[in-house]
BAKE-182562 format. One line per field, with one value per residue: residue in three letters; x negated, y negated, z of N, C-alpha, C in turn. Coordinates in steps of 0.2 Angstrom, whole numbers, padded with zeros to 4 digits. Layout:
type <- ALA; ...
n.X <- X; ...
n.Y <- Y; ...
n.Z <- Z; ...
ca.X <- X; ...
ca.Y <- Y; ...
ca.Z <- Z; ...
c.X <- X; ...
c.Y <- Y; ...
c.Z <- Z; ...
This chain:
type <- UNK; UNK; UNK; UNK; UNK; UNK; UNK; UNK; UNK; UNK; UNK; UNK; UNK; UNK; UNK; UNK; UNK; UNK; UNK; UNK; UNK; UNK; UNK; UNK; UNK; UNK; UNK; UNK; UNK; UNK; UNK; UNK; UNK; UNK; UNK; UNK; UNK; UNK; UNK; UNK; UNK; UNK; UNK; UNK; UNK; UNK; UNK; UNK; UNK; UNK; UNK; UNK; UNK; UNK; UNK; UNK; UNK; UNK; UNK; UNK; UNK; UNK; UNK; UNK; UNK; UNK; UNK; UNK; UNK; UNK; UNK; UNK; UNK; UNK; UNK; UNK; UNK; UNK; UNK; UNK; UNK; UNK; UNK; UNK; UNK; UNK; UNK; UNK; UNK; UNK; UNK; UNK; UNK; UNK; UNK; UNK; UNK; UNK; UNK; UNK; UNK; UNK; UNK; UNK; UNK; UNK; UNK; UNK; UNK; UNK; UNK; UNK; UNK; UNK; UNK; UNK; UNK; UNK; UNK; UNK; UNK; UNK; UNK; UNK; UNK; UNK; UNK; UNK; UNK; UNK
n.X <- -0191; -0197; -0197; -0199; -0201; -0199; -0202; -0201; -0217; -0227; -0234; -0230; -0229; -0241; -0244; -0238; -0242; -0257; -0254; -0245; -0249; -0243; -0243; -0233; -0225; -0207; -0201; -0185; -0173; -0162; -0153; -0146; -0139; -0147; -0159; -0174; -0180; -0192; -0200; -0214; -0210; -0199; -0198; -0192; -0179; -0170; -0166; -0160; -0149; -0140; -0138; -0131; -0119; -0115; -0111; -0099; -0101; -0105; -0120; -0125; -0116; -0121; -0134; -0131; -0124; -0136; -0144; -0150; -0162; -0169; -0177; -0190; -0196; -0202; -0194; -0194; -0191; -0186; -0183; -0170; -0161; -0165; -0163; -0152; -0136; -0132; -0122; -0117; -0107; -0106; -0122; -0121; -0115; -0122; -0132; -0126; -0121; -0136; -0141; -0130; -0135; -0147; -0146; -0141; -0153; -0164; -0158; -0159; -0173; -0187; -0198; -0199; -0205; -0210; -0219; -0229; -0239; -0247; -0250; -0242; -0228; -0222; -0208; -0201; -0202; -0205; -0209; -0202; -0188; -0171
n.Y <- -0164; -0160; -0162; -0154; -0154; -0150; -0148; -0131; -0119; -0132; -0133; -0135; -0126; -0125; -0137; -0140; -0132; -0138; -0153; -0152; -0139; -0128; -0112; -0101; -0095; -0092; -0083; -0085; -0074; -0071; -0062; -0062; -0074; -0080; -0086; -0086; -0095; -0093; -0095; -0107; -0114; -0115; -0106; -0109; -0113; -0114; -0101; -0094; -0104; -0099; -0087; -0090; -0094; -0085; -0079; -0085; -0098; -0113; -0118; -0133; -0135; -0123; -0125; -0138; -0131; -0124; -0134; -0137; -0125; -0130; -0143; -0144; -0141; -0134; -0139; -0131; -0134; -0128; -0141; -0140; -0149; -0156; -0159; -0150; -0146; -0131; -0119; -0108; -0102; -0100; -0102; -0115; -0120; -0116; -0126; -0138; -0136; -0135; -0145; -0156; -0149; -0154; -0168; -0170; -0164; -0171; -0185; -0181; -0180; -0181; -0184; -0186; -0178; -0178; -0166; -0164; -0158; -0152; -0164; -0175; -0185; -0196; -0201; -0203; -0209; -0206; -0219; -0227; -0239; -0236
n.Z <- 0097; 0083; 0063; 0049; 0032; 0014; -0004; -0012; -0008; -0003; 0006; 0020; 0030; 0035; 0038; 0048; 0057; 0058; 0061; 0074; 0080; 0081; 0083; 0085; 0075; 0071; 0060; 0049; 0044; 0029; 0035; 0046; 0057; 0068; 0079; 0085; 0099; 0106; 0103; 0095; 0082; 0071; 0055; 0039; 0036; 0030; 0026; 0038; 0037; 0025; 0029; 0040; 0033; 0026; 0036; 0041; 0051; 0055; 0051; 0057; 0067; 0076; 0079; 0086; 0100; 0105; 0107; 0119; 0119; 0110; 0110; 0109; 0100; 0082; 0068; 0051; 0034; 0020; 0006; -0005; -0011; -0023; -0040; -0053; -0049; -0042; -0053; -0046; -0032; -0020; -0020; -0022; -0011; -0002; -0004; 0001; 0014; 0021; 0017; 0024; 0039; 0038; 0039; 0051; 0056; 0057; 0062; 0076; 0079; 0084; 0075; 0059; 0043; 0029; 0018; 0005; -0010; 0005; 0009; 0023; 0024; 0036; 0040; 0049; 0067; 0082; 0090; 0084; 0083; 0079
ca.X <- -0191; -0200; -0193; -0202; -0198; -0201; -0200; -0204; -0223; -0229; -0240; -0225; -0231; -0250; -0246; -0235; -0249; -0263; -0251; -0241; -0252; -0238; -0244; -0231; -0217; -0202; -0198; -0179; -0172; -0156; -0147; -0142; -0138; -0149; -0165; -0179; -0182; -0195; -0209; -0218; -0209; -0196; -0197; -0187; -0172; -0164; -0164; -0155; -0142; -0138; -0135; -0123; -0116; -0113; -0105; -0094; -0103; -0107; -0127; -0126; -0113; -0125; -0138; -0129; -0124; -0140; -0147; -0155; -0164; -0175; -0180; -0197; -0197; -0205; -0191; -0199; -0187; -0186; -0179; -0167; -0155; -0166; -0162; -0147; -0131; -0130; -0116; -0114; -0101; -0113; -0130; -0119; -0111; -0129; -0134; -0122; -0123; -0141; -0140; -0128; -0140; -0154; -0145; -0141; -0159; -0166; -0155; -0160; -0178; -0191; -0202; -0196; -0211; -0208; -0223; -0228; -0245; -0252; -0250; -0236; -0229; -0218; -0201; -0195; -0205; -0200; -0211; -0198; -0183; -0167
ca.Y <- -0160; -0162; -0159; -0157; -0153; -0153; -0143; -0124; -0117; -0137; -0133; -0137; -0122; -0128; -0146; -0139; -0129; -0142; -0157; -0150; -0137; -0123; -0105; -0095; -0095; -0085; -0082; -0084; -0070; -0070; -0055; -0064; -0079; -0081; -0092; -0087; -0101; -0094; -0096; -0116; -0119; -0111; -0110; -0104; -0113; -0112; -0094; -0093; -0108; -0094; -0081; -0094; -0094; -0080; -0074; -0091; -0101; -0119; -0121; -0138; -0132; -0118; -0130; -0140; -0128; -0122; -0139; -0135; -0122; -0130; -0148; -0146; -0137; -0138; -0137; -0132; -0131; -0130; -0144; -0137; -0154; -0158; -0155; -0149; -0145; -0125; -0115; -0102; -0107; -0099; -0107; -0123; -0120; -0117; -0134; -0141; -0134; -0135; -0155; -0156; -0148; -0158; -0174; -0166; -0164; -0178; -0187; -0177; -0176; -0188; -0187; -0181; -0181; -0173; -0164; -0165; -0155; -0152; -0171; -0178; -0192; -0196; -0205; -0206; -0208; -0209; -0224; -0232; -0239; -0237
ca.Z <- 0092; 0075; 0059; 0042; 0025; 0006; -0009; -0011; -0010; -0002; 0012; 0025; 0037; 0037; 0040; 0057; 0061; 0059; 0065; 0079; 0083; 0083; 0080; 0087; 0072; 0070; 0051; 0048; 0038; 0028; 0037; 0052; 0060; 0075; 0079; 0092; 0102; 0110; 0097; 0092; 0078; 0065; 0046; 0031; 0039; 0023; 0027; 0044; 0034; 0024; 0034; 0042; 0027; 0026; 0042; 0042; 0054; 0052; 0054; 0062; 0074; 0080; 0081; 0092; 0101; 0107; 0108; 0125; 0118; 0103; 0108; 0111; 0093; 0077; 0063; 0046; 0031; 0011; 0002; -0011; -0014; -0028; -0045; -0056; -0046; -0044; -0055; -0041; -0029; -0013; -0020; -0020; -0004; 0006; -0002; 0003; 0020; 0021; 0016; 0032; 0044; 0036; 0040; 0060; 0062; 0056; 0067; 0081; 0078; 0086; 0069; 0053; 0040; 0022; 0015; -0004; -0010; 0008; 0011; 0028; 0023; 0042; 0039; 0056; 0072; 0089; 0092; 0079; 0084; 0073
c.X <- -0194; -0196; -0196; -0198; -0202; -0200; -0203; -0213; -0228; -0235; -0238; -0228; -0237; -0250; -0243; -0241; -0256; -0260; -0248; -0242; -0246; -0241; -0242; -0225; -0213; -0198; -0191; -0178; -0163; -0151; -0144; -0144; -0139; -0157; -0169; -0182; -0188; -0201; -0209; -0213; -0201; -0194; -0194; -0179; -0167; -0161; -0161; -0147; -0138; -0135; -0130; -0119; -0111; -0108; -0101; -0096; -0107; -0115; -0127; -0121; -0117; -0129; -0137; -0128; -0129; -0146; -0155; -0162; -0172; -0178; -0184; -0199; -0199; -0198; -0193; -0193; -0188; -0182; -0175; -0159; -0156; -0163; -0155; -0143; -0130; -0123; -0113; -0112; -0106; -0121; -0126; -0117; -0116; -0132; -0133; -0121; -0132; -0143; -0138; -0133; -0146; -0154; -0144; -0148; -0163; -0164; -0157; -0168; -0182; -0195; -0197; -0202; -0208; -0216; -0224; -0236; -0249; -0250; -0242; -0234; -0221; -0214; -0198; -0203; -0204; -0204; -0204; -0192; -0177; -0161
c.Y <- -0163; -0157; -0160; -0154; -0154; -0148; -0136; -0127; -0126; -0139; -0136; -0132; -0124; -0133; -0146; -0135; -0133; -0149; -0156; -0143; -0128; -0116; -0099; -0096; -0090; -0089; -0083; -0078; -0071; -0066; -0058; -0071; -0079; -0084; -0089; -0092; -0100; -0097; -0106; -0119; -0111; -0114; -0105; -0107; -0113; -0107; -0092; -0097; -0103; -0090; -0086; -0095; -0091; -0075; -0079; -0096; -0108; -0121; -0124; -0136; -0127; -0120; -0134; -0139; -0125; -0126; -0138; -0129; -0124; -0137; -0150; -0142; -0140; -0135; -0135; -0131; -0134; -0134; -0143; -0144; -0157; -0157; -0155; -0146; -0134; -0125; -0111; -0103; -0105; -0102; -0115; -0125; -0120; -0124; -0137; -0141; -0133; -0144; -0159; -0154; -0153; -0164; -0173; -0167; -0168; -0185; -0185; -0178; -0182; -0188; -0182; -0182; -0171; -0174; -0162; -0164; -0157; -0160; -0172; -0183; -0194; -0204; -0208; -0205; -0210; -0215; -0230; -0232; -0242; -0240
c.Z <- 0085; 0068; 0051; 0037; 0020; 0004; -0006; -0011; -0007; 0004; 0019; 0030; 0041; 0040; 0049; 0059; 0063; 0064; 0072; 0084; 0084; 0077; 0083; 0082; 0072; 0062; 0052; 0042; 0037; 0030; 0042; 0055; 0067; 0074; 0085; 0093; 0107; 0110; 0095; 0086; 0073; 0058; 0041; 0036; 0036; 0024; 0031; 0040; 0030; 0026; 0038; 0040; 0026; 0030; 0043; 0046; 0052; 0057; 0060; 0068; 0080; 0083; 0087; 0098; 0108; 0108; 0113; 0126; 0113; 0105; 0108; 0103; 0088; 0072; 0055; 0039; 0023; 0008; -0003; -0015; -0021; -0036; -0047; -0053; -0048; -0047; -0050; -0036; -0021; -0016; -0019; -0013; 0001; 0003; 0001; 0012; 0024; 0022; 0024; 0039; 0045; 0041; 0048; 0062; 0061; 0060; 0076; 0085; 0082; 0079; 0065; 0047; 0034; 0018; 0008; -0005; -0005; 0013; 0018; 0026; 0030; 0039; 0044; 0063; 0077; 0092; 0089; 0084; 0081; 0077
């Protein structure tokens, strides 16, 4: 499994399409907590984190869960840890939740590579050994 990241708008979808070659995505949408594994890659995971949020479900646990289902996967997701500490008890709570999963797939992942205008800059890679 590969796992990228970085801020909003950073050119994370293009870098998994050009890198990893995945041109069958499934969008996460906020209304439910469920992932198609059928498709190359999944992006907006901030947005399924949500949704797990939302219906009480701890992301990484679902992840877990379903292990068997994503490990040939591209994971794509929006950094949002940066910055001043949300006031709103759910925008702090999917950080917080979202940070947690981060740290799950990152763990998980054979590369992990955080994208910054356009550019990969790969942090983990399964040639390494940790």
């Amino acid at each position: 499994m590969d796992f990228i990241f970085g801020g909003a708008y950073q050119g994370k979808l293009d870098y998994a399409k050009k890198e990893f070659y995945s041109k069958d995505v499934f969008v996460c949408g906020k209304e439910k907590a469920e992932l198609d594994f059928s498709k190359d890659a999944v992006y907006k995971l901030e947005e399924f984190v949500l949704a797990c949020l939302r219906e009480g479900i701890e992301a990484a646990d679902y992840l877990e869960e379903h292990k068997k289902e994503w490990w040939d996967k591209v994971f794509i997701c929006t950094d949002i840890s940066q910055g001043v500490v949300p006031m709103d008890p759910e925008t702090r709570a999917l950080r917080e939740m979202l940070g947690r999963t981060m740290i799950y797939l990152a763990a998980e992942a054979d590369t992990v590579t955080r994208v910054f205008c356009g550019l990969g800059h790969r942090l983990k890679s399964s040639q390494e050994k940790f």
